[in-house]
N, C-alpha and C positions, 0 to 999 in steps of 0.2 A: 469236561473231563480234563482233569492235567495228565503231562506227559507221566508219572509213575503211574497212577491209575492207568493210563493207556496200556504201557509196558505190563503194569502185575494182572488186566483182565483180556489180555488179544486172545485169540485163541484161533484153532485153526477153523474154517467152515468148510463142509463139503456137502451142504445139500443148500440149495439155494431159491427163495420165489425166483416168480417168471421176470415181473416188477423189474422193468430197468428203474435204477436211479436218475435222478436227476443229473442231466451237462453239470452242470455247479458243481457237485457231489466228487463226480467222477474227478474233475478237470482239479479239485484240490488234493483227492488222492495223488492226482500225477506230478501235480506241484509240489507237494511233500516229497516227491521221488528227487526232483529237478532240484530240489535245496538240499539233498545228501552231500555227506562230504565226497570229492572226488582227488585222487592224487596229484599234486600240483596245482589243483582247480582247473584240469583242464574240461571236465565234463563232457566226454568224449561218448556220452551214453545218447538212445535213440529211446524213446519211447511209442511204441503202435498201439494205439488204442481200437478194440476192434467191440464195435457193440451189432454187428451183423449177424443176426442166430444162422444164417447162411455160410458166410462166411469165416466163423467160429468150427464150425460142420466141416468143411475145408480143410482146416488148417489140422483137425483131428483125424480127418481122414489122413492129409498127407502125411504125417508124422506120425500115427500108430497105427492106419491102416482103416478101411472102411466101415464106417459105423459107429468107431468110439469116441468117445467123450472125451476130448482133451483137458476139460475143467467144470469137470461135476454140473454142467448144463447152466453155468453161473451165466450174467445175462453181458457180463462185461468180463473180455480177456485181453489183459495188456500184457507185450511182449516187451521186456527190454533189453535190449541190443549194444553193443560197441563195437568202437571199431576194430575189428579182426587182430587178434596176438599183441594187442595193450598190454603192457607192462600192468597197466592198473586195472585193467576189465573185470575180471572175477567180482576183485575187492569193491569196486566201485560200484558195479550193479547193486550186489549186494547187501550194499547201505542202501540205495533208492530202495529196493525192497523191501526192508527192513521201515524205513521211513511212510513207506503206502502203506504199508499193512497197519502202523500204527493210527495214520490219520485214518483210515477207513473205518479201523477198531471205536476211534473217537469221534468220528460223524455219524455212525449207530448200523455202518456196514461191515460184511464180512467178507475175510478172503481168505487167501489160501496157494500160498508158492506154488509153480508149479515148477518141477524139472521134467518133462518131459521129450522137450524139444533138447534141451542143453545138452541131454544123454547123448543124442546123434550128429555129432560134428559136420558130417556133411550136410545133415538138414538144417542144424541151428544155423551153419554159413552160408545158406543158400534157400530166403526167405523173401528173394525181394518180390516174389508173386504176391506176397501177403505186407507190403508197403515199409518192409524194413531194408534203409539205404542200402547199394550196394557197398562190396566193403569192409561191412559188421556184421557181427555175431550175436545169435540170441540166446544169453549167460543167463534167462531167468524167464519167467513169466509169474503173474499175477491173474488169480479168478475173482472178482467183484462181483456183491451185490448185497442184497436184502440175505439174512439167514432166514432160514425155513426151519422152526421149530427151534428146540431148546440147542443154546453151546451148550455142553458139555464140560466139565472145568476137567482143568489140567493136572495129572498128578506130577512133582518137581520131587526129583530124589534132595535129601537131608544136605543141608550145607554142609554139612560134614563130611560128606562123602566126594564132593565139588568143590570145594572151596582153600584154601592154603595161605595160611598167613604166617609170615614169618617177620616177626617184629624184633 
């Protein structure tokens, strides 16, 4: 798949097999993340890859509360992190994720951003039980795996309505 086809079919997943994917799989998603552009190129980003259905469990409890689901029961949840009040952190995560979600899109996996942790400043800054440096902040997460039944295609309002050219 090339990178437009990547971009015009991602889509979002939230229902996901059990089926972890293969280390390979995973570890080029995350490597797509680790070649985003970063400000400066300083690459001040952390990635925690967490493939523990235990530990997944955990990280939901801590952050919404007991029992919930932090990421649609996907079989892999990667947190990415920086370090704390970066000039560039938002922006930079934000490409890594942008970047996973595509190679994922293009290895035949799905995913699906997650804000959940990022909503709560004191949790996102205070995660090193869950292996992210002291330090950093976690400005994003990602859910991986297999989709479970049909994507769904996207509706995209009219360029007309988005779009502004001025020649």
């Amino acid at each position: 798949m090339d990178a437009y086809q990547s971009i015009m079919t991602r889509r979002s997943v939230r229902s996901y097999k059990k089926e972890m994917p293969p280390k390979e799989l995973v570890m080029k998603v995350v490597d797509a993340g680790r070649h985003a552009p970063s400000g400066m190129n300083t690459q001040k980003w952390h990635f925690t890859v967490v493939k523990n259905k235990e530990k997944i469990k955990e990280i939901g409890d801590y952050v919404l509360g007991k029992g919930k689901s932090i990421c649609y029961d996907a079989p892999v949840f990667i947190m990415v992190s920086y370090e704390k009040d970066d000039f560039f952190s938002r922006e930079d995560t934000s490409c890594a994720l942008v970047n996973m979600m595509q190679a994922a899109n293009a290895l035949g996996l799905g995913s699906v951003w997650i804000n959940a942790i990022n909503r709560n400043d004191e949790k996102a800054s205070n995660m090193t039980a869950f292996s992210v440096p002291s330090g950093y902040r976690v400005y994003g997460c990602l859910a991986l795996g297999y989709p479970d039944g049909e994507v769904r295609e996207r509706d995209v309002k009219p360029q007309s309505e988005t779009v502004s050219i001025i020649e």
